[in-house]
C-alpha positions in Angstrom: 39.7 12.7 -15.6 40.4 13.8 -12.0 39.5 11.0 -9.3 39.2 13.3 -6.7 36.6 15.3 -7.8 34.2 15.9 -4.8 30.4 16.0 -6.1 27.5 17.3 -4.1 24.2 16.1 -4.5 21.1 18.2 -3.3 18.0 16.0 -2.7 15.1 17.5 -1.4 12.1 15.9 0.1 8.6 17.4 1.2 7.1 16.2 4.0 2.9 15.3 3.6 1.3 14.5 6.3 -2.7 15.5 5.3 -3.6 12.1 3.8 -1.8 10.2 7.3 -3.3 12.5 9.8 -6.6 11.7 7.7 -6.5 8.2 7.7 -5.6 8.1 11.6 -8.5 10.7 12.2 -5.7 12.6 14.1 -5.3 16.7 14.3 -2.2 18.1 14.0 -2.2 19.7 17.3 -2.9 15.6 18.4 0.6 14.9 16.5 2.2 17.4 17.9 1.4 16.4 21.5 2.3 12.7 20.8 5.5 13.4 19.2 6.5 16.0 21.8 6.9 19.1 19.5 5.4 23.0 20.0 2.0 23.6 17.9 4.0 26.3 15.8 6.2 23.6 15.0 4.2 21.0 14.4 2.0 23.0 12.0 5.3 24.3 10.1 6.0 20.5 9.7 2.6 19.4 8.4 2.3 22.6 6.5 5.4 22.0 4.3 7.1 25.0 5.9 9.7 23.8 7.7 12.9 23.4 6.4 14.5 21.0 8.0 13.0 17.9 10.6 15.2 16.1 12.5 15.2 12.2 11.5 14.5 11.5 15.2 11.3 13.3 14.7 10.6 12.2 11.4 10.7 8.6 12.8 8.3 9.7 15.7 6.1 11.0 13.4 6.0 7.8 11.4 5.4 5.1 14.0 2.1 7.9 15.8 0.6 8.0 12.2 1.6 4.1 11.7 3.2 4.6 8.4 6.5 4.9 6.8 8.7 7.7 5.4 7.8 6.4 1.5 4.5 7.1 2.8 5.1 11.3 4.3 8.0 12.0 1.6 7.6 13.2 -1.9 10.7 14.7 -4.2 10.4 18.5 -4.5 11.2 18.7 -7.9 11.0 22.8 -7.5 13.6 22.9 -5.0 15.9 20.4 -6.0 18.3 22.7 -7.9 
């Protein structure tokens, strides 16, 4: 068995943010202001269409809508391959 066999592992998260923005009776737009991002932006991020968010925002994101990342993360199962 070769030790130095390099292995790559693809995890892949979607980020909801409907159920926070709900229980903080926040808009999106609101979020966006808070946490310093564009509207387009913003809505790509709470829309599931971005494809990549920094972890700098993703932790902004968190403490405005007073949750955690367990609580805006799911697996993509679809997209994990």
């Amino acid at each position: 068995m070769d030790r130095n066999l390099n292995l790559l592992v693809k995890v892949v998260m979607k980020l909801i943010l409907a159920d926070q923005l709900t229980k903080q009776n926040m808009s999106i737009y609101e979020l966006g202001k808070r946490v310093g991002l564009s509207y387009p932006t913003i809505f790509k991020i709470a829309k599931g269409q971005a494809v990549t968010v920094n972890l700098r925002v993703l932790g902004r994101i968190c403490y405005e809508l007073a949750c955690s990342p367990n609580d805006i993360l799911i697996p993509d199962e679809d997209d994990a391959e």
